[in-house]
C-alpha positions as CSV (number, residue, x, y, z in Angstrom):
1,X,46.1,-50.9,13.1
2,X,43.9,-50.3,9.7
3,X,45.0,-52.1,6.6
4,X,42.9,-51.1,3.8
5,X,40.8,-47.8,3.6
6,X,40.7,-44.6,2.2
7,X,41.9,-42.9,5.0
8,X,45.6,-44.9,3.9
9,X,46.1,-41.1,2.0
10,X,47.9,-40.3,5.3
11,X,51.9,-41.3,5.5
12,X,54.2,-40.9,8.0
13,X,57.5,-40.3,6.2
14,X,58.9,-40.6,9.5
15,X,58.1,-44.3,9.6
16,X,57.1,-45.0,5.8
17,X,59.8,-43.7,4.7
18,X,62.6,-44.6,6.9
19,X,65.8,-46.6,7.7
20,X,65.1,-48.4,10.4
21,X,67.6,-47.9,13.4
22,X,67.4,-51.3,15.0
23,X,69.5,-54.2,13.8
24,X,67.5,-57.0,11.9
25,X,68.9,-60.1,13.8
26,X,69.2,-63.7,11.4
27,X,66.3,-65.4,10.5
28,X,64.5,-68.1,8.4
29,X,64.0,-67.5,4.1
30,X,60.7,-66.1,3.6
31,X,59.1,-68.9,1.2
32,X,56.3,-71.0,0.8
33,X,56.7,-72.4,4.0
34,X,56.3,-68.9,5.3
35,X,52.7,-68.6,4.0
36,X,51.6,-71.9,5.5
37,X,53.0,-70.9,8.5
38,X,50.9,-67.7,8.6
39,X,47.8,-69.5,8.1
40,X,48.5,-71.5,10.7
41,X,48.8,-68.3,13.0
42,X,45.4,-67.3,11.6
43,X,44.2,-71.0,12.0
44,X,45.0,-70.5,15.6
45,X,44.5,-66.9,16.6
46,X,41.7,-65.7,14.3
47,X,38.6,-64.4,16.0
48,X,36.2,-66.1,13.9
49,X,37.4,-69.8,12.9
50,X,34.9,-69.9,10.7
51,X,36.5,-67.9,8.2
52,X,39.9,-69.4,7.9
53,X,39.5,-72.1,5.4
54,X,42.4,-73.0,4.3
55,X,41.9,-73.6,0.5
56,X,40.4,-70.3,0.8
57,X,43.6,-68.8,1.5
58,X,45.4,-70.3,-0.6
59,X,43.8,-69.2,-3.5
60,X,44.2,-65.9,-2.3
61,X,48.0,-66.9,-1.7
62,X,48.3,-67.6,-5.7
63,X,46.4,-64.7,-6.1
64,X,48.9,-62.3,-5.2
65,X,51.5,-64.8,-6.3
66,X,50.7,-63.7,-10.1
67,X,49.7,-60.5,-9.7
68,X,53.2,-60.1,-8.3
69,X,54.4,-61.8,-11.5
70,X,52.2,-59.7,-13.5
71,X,53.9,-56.6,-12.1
72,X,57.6,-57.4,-13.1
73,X,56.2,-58.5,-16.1
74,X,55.9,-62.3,-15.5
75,X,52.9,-64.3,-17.3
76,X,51.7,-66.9,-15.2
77,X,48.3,-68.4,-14.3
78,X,48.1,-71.4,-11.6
79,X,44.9,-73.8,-11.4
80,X,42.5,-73.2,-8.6
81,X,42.9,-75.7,-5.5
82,X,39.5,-77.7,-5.1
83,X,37.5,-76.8,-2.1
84,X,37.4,-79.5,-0.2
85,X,40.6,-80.6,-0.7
86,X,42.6,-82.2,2.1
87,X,45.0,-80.0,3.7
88,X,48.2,-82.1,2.6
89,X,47.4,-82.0,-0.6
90,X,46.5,-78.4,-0.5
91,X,49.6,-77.8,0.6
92,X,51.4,-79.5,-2.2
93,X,49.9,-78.3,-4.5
94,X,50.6,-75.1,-3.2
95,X,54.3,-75.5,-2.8
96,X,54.4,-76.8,-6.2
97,X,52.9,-73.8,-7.9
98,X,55.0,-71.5,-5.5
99,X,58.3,-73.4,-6.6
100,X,56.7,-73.0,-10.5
101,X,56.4,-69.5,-9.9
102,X,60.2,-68.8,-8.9
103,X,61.2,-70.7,-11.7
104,X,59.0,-68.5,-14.2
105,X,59.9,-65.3,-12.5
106,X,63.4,-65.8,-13.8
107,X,65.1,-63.3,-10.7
108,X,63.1,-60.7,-11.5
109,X,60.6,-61.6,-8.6
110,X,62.2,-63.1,-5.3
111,X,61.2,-66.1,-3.2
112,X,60.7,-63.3,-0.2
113,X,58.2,-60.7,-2.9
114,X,56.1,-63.8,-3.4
115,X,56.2,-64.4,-0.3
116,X,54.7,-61.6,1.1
117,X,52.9,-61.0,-1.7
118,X,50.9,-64.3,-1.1
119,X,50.6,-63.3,2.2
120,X,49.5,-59.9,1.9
121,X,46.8,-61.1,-0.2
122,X,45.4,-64.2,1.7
123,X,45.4,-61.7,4.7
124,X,43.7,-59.4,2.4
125,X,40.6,-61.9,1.4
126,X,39.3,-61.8,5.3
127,X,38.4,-58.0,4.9
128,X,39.3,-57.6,8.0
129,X,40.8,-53.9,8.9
130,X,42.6,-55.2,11.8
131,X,44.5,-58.6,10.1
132,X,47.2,-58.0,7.6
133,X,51.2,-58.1,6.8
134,X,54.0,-56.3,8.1
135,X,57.7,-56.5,7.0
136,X,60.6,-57.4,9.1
137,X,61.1,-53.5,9.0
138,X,57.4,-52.3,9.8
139,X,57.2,-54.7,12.5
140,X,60.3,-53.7,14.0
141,X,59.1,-50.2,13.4
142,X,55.6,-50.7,14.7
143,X,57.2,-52.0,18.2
144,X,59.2,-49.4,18.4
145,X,56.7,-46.9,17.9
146,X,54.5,-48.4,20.5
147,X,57.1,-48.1,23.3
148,X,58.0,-44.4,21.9
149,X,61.1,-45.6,21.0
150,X,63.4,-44.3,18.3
151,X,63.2,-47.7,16.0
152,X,63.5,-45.6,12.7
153,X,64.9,-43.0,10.8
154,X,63.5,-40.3,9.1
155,X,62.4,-36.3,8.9
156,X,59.5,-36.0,11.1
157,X,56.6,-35.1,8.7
158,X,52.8,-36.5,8.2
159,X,52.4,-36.1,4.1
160,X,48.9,-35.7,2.8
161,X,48.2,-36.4,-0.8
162,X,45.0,-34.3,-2.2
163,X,44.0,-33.9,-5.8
164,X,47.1,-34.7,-6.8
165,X,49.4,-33.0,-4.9
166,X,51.2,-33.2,-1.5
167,X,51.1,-31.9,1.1
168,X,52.6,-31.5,5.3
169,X,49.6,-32.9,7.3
170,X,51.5,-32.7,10.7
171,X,54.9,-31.8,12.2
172,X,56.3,-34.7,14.5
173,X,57.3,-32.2,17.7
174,X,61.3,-32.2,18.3
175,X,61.9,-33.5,14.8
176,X,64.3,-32.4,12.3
177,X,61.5,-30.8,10.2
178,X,60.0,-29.2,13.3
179,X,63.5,-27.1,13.7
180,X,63.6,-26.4,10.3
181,X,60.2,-24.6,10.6
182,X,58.3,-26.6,8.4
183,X,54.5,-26.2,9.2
184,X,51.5,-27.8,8.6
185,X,50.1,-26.8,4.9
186,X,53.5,-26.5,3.4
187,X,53.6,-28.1,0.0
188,X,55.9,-30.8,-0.8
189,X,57.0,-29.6,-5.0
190,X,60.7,-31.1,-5.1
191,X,62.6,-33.5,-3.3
192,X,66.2,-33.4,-4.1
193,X,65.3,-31.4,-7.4
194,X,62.8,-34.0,-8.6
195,X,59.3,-32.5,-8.7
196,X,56.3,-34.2,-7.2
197,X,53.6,-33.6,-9.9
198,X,52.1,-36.8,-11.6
199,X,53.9,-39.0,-8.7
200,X,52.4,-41.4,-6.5
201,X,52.4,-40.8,-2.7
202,X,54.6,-44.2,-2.2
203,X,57.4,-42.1,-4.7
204,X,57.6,-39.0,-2.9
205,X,57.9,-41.3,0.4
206,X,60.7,-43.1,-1.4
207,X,62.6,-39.7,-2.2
208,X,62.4,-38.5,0.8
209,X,63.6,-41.6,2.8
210,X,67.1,-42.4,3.8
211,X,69.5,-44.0,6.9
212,X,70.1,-41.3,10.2
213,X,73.1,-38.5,9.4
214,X,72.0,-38.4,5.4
215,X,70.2,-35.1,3.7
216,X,67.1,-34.7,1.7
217,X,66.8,-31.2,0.4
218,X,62.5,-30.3,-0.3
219,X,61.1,-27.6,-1.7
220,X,57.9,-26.3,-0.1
221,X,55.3,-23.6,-1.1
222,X,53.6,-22.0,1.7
223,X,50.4,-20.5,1.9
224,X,50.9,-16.4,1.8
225,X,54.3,-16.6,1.2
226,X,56.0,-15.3,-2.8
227,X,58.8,-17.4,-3.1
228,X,59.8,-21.0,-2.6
229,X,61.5,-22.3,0.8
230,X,64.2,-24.9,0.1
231,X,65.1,-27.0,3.4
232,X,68.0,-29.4,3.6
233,X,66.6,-31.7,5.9
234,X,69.3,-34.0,7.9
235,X,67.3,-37.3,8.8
236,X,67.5,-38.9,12.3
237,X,65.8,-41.1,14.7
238,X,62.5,-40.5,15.4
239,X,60.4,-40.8,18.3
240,X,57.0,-39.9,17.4
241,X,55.3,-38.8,21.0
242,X,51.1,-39.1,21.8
243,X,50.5,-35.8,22.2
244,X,51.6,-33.6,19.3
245,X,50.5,-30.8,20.9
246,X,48.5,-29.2,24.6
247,X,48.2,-25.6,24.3
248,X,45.8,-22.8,24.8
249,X,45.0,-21.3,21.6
250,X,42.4,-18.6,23.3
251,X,42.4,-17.4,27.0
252,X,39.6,-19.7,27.7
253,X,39.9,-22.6,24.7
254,X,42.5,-25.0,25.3
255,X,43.8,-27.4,22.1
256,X,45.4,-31.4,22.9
257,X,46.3,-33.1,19.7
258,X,46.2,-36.6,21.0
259,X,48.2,-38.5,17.9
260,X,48.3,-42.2,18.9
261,X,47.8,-44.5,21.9
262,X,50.8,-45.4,22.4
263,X,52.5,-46.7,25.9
264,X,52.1,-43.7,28.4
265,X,49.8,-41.5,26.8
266,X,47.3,-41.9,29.0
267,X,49.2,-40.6,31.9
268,X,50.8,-37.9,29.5
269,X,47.0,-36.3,28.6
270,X,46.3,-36.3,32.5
271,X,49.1,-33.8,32.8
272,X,48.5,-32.1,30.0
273,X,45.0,-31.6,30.8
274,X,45.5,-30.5,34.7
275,X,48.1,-28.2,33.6
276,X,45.9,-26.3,31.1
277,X,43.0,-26.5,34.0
278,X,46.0,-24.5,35.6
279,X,46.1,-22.0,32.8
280,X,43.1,-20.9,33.2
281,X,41.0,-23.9,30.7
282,X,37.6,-23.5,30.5
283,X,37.0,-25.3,27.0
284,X,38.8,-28.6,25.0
285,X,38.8,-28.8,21.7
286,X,40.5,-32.5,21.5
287,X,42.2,-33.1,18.1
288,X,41.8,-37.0,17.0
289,X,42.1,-36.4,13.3
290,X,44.6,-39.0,11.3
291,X,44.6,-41.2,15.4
292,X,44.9,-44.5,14.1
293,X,44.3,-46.4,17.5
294,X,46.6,-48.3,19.8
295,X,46.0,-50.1,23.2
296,X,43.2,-50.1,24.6
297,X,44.0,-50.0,28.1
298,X,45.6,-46.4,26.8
299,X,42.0,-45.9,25.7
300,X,40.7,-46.3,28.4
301,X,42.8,-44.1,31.0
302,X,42.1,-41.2,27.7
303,X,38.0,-42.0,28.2
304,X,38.1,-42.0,31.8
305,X,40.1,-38.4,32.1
306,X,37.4,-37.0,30.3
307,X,33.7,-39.0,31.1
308,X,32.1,-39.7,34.4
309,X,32.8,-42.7,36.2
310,X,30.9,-45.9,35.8
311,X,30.1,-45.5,31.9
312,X,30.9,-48.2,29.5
313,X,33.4,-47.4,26.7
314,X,33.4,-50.1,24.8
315,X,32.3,-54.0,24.4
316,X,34.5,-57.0,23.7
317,X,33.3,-59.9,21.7
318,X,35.1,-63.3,21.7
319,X,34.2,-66.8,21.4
320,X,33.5,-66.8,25.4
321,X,31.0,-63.9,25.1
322,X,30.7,-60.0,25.6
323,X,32.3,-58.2,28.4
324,X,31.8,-54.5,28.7
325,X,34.7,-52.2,29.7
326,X,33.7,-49.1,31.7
327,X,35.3,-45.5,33.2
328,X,36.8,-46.4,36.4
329,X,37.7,-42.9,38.2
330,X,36.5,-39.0,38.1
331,X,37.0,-37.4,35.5
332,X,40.0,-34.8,35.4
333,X,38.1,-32.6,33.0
334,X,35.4,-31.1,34.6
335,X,31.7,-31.5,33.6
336,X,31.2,-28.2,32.9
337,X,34.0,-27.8,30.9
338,X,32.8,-28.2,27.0
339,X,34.2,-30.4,25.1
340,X,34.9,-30.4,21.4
341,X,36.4,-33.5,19.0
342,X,37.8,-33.2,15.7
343,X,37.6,-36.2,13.7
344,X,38.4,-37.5,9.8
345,X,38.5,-40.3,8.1
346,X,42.1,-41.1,9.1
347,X,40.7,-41.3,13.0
348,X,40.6,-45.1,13.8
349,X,40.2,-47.7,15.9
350,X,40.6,-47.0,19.4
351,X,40.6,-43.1,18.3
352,X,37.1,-44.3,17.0
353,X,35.7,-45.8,20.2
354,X,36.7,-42.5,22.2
355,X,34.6,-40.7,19.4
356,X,31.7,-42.8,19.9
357,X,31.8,-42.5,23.7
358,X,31.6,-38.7,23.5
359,X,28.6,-39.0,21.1
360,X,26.7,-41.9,23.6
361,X,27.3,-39.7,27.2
362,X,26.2,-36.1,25.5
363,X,30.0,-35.4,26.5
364,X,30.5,-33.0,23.4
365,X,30.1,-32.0,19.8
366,X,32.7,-33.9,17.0
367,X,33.3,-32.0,14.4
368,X,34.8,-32.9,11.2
369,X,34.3,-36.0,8.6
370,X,33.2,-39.5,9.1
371,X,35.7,-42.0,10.7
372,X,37.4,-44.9,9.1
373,X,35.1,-47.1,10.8
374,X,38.1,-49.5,11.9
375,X,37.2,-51.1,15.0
376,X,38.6,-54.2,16.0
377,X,41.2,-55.9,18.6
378,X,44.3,-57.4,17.5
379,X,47.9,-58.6,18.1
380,X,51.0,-59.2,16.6
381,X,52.5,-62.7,15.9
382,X,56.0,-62.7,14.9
383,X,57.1,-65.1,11.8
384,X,60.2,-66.8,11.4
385,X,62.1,-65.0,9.4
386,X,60.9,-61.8,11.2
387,X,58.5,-60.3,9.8
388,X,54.7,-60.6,11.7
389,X,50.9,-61.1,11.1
390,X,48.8,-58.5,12.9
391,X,45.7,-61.0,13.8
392,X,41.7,-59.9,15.1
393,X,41.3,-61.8,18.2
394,X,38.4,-59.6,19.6
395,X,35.6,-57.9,17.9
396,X,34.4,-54.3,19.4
397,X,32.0,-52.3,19.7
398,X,31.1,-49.3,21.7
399,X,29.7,-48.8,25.0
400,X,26.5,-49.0,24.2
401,X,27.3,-52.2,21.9
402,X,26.5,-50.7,18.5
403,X,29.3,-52.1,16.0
404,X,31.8,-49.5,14.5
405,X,33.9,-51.9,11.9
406,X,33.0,-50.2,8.4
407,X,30.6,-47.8,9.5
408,X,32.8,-45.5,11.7
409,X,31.7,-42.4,13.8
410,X,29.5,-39.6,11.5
411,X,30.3,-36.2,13.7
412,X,27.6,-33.5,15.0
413,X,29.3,-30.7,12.6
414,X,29.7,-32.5,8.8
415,X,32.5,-30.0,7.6
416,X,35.8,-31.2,5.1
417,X,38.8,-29.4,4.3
418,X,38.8,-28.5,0.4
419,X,41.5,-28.0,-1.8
420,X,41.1,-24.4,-1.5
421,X,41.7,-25.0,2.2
422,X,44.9,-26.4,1.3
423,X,46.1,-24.4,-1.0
424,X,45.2,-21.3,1.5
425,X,47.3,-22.9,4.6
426,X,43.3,-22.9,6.6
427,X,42.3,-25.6,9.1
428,X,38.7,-24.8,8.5
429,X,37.8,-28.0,11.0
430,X,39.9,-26.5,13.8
431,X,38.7,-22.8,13.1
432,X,34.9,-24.1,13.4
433,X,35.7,-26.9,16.9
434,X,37.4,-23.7,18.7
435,X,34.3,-21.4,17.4
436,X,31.9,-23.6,19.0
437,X,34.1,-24.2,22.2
438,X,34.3,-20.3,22.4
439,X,30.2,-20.1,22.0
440,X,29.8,-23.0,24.9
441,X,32.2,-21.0,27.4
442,X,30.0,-17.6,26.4
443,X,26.6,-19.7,26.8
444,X,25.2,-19.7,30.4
445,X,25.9,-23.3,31.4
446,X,23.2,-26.2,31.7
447,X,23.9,-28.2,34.0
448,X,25.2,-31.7,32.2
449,X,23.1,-34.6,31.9
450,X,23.7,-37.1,35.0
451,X,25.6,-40.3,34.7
452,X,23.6,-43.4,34.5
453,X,26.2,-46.2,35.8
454,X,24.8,-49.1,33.7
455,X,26.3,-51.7,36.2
């Protein structure tokens, strides 16, 4: 899970902008005592103690406290807490401001936006890709997702801002947009009449959300075709699968778009990938583009489907030391098979590490752009009034140890998609991986480099 990056230009409008299906059972306000409370999560949980000082946070608490203020409008400055200050007092003084701050916002701002704003923004100050703030509503989402459960609403499209305008990224297979036949490249220019030019990404999301059963009509442009397509979209639950897609796009090249790892997908690439062996596969080009992560024991099973046993995939760091976590049976993709991965800077985390594993056992090419370079381990910690704190507990790295966080994975093949790519419906990136894949299978084959078990 990535919090802050550029590669945030990628929305699900499944899940961003969605009802969420599941009820939202009774819980605790969300006030000052909420904030404390999280930092006492992070006081607890954080990977590096260090780091959590508690004035610190606070600071950064009344931080976003008044630029929350600021937005609606709201003047307000609060004095700094002394570092060094005792933690009882911190606390007062906190609660005081937070109470002054209510008072000033007048109703405009609620106890539950400052809140989260406070907490948003002390999460914020640890830089940390992996810690941040979900809502009631993105947690209960998030959990959802992560069992491939239906725990939203929505219309089952991947929007992709660029130079201003919008466009359909992905189409979440067996969703309402996918049976309406809108395609990847389609451009988003009116929701419900309203047109998108000069909007921000977060208000076309918010016109194009809505509860199961209700309509959104969008008006696309596609590439090569003269007139505009209007679609009347009904929303409904959403279950957005691993595996968008396991084809074979040429007799020889097979394409897996592996979308998250979530519960299961692990085992569902295994069968993907021995049924195209089946259909005759003798080249993968292995879409991770816009994979933000997920478990890593999913990670894992992915890693060991396509690398040799007894190779390390990634390194764990904690306060008790370094363990390394390697391949633990064949591979089901054979050695000889090439193997091509297409990357951008939307591919994170766990998505990240498989990169990186390719790149450090000479197991293929990557093509595409740099990766977010988000690489961390973390969980979620409910809060009492239901919303969470996702929280670093582990620091990775790959295999062969070198750290990822901020730097991400730079591919073999350097190649963006333009504007002009956009605009012309071309996937230029997954043109040039199924080139190259085509080239290997042509290429007499070398025999692959053996395995080198490093324990």
């Amino acid at each position: 899970m990535r919090f802050a990056g550029k590669w945030q230009r990628l929305f699900l409008l499944a899940v961003v902008a969605a009802a969420s299906v599941l009820p939202a059972p009774a819980r605790a306000a969300a006030d000052a005592g909420l904030v404390l409370e999280a930092i006492q999560v992070l006081d607890a949980e954080y990977v590096e103690q260090a780091l959590v000082d508690r004035v610190r946070l606070l600071n950064a608490a009344l931080e976003g406290i008044t630029a929350a203020l600021g937005t609606a409008g709201v003047p307000a400055r609060f004095a700094v807490i002394a570092p060094g200050t005792a933690p009882a007092e911190a606390e007062r003084i906190f609660r005081a401001a937070f109470a002054a701050a209510l008072t000033a916002a007048a109703g405009k701002v609620s106890a539950r936006e400052l809140a989260y704003a406070a907490i948003t923004a002390l999460t914020a100050s640890l830089n940390d890709s992996h810690t941040g703030f979900l809502t009631p509503e993105q947690y209960r989402e998030r959990i959802a997702r992560q069992r491939q459960q239906a725990g939203f609403a929505g219309v089952g499209m991947v929007l992709l801002p660029k130079d201003g305008r919008f466009y359909v990224w992905q189409v979440i297979p067996r969703s309402p947009a996918e049976r309406l036949d809108v395609r990847p490249f389609d451009r988003i220019v009116r929701v419900n009449g309203t047109p998108t030019g000069g909007l921000t990404a977060e208000q076309v999301v918010s016109l194009i959300r809505g509860p199961a059963g209700s309509t959104v009509t969008v008006t696309f442009e596609r590439p090569g075709h003269p007139v505009p397509l209007i679609r009347t979209i009904i929303r409904a639950p959403i279950v957005v699968p691993p595996l968008f897609a396991a084809r074979m796009v040429e007799p020889r090249v097979a394409y897996v778009y592996l979308y998250e790892f979530t519960q299961g997908s692990g085992r569902e690439m295994r069968a993907a990938l021995q049924r195209l062996l089946g259909e005759g596969m003798r080249a993968l080009v292995l879409d991770l583009r816009s994979n933000v992560g997920g478990f890593l024991h999913e990670l894992r099973e992915a890693v060991s489907l396509i690398v040799p046993r007894g190779l390390p995939i990634y390194q764990q760091v904690t306060s008790r030391g370094t363990e390394v976590v390697y391949t633990e049976r064949s591979p089901v993709l054979p050695a000889g098979i090439p193997l091509v991965v297409l990357v951008n800077e939307g591919t994170a985390s766990a998505a990240e590490l498989l990169a990186a594993a390719v790149v450090e056992h000479q197991r293929g090419t990557l093509v595409g752009v740099k990766t977010a370079g988000a690489v961390e381990a973390s969980t979620l910690f409910e809060l009492s009034d239901g919303s969470a704190l996702s929280v670093t507990i582990r620091r990775l790295a790959s295999g062969k140890g070198r750290r990822l966080e901020g730097t991400g994975v730079t591919p073999d093949v350097v190649l963006d998609l333009t504007s002009e790519d956009f605009l012309r419906g071309r996937d230029v990136q997954l043109a040039r991986a199924v080139e190259i894949a085509r080239e290997r299978v042509a290429r007499p084959a070398a025999p692959p480099p053996a395995p080198v078990p490093t324990r």
